[in-house]
N, C-alpha and C positions, 0 to 999 in steps of 0.2 A: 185258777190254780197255776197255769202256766205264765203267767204273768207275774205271780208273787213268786216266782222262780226266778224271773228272770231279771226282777226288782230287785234280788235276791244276789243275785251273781253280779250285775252292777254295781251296787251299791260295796260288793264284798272287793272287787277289782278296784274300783274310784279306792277306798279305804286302804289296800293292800299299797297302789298308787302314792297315794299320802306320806304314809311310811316308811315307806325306802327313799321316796326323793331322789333329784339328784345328785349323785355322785359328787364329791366333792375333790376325788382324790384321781391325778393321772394314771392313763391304761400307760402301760409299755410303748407304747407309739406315740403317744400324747406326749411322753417324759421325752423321749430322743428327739422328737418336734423342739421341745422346750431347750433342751440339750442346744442342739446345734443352732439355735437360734442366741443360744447366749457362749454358744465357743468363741468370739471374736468380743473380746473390749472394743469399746463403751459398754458397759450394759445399759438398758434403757429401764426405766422403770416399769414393775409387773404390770401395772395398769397400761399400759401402754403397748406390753408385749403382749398383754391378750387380746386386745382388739387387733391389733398383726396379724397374729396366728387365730382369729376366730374361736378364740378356748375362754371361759368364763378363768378371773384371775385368780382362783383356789386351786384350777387345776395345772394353771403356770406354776403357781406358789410352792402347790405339791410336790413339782419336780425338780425344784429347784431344793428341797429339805436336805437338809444334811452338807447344800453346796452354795448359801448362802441364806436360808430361811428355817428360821424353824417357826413350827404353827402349834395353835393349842383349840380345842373346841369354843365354840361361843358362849360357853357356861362359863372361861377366866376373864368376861368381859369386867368384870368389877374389879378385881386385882389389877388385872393389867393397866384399867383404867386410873386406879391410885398411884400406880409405880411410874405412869408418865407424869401424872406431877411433881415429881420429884426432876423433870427437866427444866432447866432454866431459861429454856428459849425453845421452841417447837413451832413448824409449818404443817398446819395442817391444809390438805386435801380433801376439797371434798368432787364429787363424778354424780354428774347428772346430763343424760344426755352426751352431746360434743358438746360440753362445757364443763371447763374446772374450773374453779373456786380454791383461792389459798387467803388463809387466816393465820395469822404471823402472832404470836406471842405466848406468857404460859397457856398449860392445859390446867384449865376450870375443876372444881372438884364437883363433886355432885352425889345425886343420891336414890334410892328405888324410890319410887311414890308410892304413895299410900291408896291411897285410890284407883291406880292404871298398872298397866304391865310396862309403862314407862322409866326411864332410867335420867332424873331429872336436874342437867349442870345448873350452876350457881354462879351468875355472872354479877360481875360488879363491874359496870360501868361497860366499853368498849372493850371484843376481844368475843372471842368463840363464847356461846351459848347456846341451848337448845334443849330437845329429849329426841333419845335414841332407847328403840326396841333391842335387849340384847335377847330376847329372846328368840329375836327371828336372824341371828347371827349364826353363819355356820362355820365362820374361821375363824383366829387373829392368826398374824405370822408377825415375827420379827424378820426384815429384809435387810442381809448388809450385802451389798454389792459394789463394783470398781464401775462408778459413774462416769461421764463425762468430763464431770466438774470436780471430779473427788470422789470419795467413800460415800456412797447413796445409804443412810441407814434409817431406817425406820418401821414404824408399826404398820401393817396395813388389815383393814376389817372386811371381809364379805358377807352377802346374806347367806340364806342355807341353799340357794342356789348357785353360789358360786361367783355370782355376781360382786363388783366393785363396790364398796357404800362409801368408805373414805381411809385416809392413811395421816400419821402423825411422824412427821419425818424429825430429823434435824434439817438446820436451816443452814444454806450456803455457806463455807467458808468455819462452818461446827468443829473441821479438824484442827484447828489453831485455840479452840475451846480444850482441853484433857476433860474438863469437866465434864463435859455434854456426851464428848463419846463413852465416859464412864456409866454415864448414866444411862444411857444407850444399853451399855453389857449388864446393866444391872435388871431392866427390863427383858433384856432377852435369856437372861439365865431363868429370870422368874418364868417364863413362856416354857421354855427347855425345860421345865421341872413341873408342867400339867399334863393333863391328857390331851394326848395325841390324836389329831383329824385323822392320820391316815398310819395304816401299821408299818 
């Protein structure tokens, strides 16, 4: 009896566990962390500032809303993902380990599979391909920041941990493009007009 109790109360904590997850969204201390590390131009890329400051990059991303990101849950991965096709030149990111990977050209369209919880691009020939779970997505943010090189703008994806997966930027030298930074506002208006990661 005491055992199917206590099977009981494990199994109810592991579960309770599950569901809350972490945090996606910065404490008050987290944000001023974030803050003051980005009061001085350059800004560096979120990816970059979370491994800095030891914070997974949804909770950088978080603090930075309103002051250069806005985020939408990983349920607009689909939307969001049609509206980057509509750029005419994109660097994608991707983080594995200490290692990134950049893929240079358009973004691929793609589709849910039939079969998986897969999300599955449609490449022709050379240029980004693959399948991404949006399901196990817990952010998008649109990021515009005063980079080193320029206006840093782009999309960046985490899991539901808060962790890195990858980012679809514009590509060096995009501000002598109008087109691309439009396209750019055009994606980050659709973002600004989902549900919101963090209140």
């Amino acid at each position: 009896m005491l055992s199917r109790v206590l099977a009981t109360l494990v199994l109810s904590s592991w579960s309770a566990g599950l569901l809350a997850g972490p945090t996606l969204c910065a404490t008050a201390d987290q944000a001023a962390k974030v803050r003051e590390a980005y009061a001085t131009p350059p800004a560096a890329p979120t990816f970059m500032a979370a491994s800095k400051l030891a914070l997974p990059e949804a909770v950088v991303l978080s603090a930075l809303a309103g002051q250069g990101a806005t985020g939408t849950t990983g349920a607009g991965f689909e939307k969001v993902w049609a509206s980057l096709q509509g750029w005419d030149d994109a660097t994608v990111v991707l983080l594995k380990g200490a290692n990134v990977v950049e893929v240079r050209g358009r973004i691929p369209s793609g589709a849910p599979s039939t079969k998986s919880q897969f999300f599955n691009l449609k490449q022709d020939g050379a240029g980004l391909g693959g399948h991404f779970r949006p399901d196990l997505m817990g952010a998008i943010y649109a990021v515009e920041l005063a980079g080193a090189q320029g206006p840093l703008r782009g999309v960046t994806f985490v899991d539901l941990a808060g962790e890195s997966l990858f980012g679809v930027y514009l590509p060096e030298g995009a501000g002598e493009k109008p087109g691309l930074a439009a396209a750019f506002g055009r994606t980050r208006e659709l973002i600004a007009g989902l549900a919101k990661v963090c209140p």
